[in-house]
BALOBA-1460 file (C-alpha; in Angstrom, 3 decimals):
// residues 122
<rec num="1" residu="x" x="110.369" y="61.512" z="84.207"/>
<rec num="2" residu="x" x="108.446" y="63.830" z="82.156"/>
<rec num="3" residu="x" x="105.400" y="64.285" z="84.498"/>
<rec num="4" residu="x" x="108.314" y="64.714" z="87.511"/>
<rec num="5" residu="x" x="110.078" y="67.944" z="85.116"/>
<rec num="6" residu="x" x="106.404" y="69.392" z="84.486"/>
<rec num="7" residu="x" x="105.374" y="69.586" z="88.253"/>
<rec num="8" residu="x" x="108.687" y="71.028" z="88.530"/>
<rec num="9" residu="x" x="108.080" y="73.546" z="86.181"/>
<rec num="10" residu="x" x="104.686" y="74.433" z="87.946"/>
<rec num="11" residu="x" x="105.941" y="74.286" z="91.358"/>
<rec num="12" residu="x" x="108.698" y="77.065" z="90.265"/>
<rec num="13" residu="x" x="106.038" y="79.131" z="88.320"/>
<rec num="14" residu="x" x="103.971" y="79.140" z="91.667"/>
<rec num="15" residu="x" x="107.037" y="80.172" z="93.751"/>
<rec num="16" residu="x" x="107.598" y="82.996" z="91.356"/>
<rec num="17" residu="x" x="104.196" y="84.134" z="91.329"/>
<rec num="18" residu="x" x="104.394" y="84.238" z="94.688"/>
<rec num="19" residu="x" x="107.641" y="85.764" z="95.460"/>
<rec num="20" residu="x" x="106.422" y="88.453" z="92.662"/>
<rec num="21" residu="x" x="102.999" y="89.235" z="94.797"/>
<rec num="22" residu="x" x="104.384" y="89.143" z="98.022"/>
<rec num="23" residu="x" x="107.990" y="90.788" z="97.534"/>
<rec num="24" residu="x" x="109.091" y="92.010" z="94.337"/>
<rec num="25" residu="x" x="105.941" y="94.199" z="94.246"/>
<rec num="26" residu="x" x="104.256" y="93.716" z="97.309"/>
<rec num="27" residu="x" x="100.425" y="93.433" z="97.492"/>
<rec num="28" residu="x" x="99.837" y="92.053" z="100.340"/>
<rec num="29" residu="x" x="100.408" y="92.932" z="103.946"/>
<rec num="30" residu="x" x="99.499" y="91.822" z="107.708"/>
<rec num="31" residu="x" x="98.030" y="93.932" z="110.463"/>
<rec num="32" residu="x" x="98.688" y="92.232" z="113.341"/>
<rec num="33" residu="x" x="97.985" y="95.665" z="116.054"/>
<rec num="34" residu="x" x="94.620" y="94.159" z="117.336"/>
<rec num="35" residu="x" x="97.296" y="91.418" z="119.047"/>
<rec num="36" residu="x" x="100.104" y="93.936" z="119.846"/>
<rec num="37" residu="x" x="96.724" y="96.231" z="122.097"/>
<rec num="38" residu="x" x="95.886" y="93.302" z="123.513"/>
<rec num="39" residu="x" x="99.445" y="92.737" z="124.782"/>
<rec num="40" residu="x" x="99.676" y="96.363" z="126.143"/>
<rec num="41" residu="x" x="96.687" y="96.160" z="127.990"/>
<rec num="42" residu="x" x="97.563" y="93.172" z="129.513"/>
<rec num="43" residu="x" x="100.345" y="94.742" z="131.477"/>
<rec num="44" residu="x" x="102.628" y="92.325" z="132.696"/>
<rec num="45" residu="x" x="103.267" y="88.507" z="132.472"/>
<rec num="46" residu="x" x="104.548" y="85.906" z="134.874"/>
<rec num="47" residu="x" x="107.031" y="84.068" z="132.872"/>
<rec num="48" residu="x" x="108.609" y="87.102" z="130.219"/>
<rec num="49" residu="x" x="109.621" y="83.979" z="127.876"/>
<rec num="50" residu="x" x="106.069" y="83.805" z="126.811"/>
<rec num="51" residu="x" x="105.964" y="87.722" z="126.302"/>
<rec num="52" residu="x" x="108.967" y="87.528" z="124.063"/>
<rec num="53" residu="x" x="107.807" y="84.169" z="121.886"/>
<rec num="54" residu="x" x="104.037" y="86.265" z="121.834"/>
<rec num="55" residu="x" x="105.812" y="89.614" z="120.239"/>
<rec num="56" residu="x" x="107.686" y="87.115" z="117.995"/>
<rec num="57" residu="x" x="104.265" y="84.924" z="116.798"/>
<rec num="58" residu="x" x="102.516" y="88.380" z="116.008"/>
<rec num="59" residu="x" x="106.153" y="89.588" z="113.847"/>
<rec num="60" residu="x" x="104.057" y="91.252" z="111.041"/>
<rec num="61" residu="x" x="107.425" y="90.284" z="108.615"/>
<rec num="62" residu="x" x="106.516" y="86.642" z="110.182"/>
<rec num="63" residu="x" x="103.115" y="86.548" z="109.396"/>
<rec num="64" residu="x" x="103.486" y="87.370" z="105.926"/>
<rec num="65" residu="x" x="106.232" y="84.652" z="105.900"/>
<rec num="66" residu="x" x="104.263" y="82.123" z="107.110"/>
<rec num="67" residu="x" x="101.256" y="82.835" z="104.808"/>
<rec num="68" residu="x" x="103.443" y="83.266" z="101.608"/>
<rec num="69" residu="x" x="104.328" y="79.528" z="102.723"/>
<rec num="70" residu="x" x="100.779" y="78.630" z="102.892"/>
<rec num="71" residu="x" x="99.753" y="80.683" z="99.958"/>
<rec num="72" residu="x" x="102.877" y="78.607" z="98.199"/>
<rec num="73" residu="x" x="101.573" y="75.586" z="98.959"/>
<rec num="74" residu="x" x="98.026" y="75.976" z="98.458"/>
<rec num="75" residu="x" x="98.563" y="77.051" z="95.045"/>
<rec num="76" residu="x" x="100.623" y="73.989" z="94.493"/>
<rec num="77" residu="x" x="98.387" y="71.755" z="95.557"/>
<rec num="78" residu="x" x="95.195" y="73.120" z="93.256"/>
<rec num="79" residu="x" x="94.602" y="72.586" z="90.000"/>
<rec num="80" residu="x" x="95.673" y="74.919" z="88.200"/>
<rec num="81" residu="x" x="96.230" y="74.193" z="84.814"/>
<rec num="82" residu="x" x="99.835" y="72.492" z="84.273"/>
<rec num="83" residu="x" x="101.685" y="75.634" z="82.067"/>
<rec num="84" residu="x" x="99.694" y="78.239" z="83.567"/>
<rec num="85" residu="x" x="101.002" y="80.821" z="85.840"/>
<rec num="86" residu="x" x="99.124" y="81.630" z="88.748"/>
<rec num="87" residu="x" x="97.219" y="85.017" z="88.163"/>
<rec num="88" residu="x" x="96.770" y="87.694" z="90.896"/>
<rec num="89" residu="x" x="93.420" y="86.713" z="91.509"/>
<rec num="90" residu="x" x="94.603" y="83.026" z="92.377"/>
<rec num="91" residu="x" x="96.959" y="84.491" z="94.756"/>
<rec num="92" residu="x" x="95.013" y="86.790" z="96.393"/>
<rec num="93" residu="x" x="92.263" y="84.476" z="96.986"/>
<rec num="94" residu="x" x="94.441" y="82.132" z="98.459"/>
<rec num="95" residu="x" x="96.066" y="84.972" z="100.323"/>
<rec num="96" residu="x" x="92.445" y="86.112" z="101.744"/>
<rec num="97" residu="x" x="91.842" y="81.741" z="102.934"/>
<rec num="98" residu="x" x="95.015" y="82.231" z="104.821"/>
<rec num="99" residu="x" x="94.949" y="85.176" z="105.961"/>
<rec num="100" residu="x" x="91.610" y="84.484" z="107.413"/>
<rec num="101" residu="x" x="92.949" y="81.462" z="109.089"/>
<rec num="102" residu="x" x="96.075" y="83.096" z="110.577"/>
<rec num="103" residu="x" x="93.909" y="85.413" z="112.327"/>
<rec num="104" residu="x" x="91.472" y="82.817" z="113.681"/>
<rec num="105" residu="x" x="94.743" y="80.793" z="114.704"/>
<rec num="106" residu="x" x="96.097" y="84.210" z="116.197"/>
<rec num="107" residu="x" x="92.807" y="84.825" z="118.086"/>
<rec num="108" residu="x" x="92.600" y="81.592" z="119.551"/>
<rec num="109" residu="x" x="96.592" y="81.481" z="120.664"/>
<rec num="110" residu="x" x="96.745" y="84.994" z="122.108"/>
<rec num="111" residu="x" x="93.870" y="84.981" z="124.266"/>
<rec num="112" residu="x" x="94.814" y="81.398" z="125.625"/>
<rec num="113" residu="x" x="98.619" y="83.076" z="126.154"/>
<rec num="114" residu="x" x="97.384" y="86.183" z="128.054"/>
<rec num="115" residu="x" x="94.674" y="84.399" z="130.092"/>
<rec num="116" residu="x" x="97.819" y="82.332" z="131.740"/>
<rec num="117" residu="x" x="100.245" y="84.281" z="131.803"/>
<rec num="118" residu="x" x="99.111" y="87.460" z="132.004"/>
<rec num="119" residu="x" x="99.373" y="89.357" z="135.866"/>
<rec num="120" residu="x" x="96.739" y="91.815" z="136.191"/>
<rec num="121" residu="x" x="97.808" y="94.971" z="137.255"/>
<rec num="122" residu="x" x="96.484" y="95.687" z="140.983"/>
């Protein structure tokens, strides 16, 4: 029981952390207008479903969601020392990892989404 109340504690110093870095004083931040262009220039799409769930999956308030998430878990999973708070520099590297990744993920999905559904303007 005593191992189960110590990865508790850690697990709730790495949410704090996190919700410290990301909200209570945030540091970090998403630009996500290299997707929104891209959707601009593509003009028009054939089913406006995928338009709307394409302005939702590049929501910069999203984003950050989903990485503080990632960053949450990350951090839970490494070893950091049992006691020890994660420091800024622990979440900002993991920050950078996923951040990194979102945007290879975003990349990837966008291009794929506007190559089928996209209608070129005549």
């Amino acid at each position: 029981m005593f191992a189960q109340d110590q990865s508790y504690a850690q697990h709730e110093r790495v949410r704090e952390a996190c919700i410290h870095y990301f909200y209570n004083e945030p540091a970090f931040s998403v630009d996500m207008s290299k997707y929104r262009s891209m959707i601009e220039v593509a003009g028009t799409f054939s089913d406006p479903q995928k338009l709307t769930g394409l302005m939702n999956y590049i929501d910069a308030d999203r984003v950050l969601s989903k990485i503080y998430d990632r960053v949450k878990s990350r951090l839970r999973r490494s070893t950091l020392d049992a006691g020890a708070s994660p420091s800024f520099e622990d979440v900002s590297r993991a920050y950078n990892l996923e951040l990194a990744e979102i945007y290879r993920l975003a990349d990837l999905h966008v291009s794929h989404v506007l190559q089928q559904y996209a209608v070129a303007a005549s």
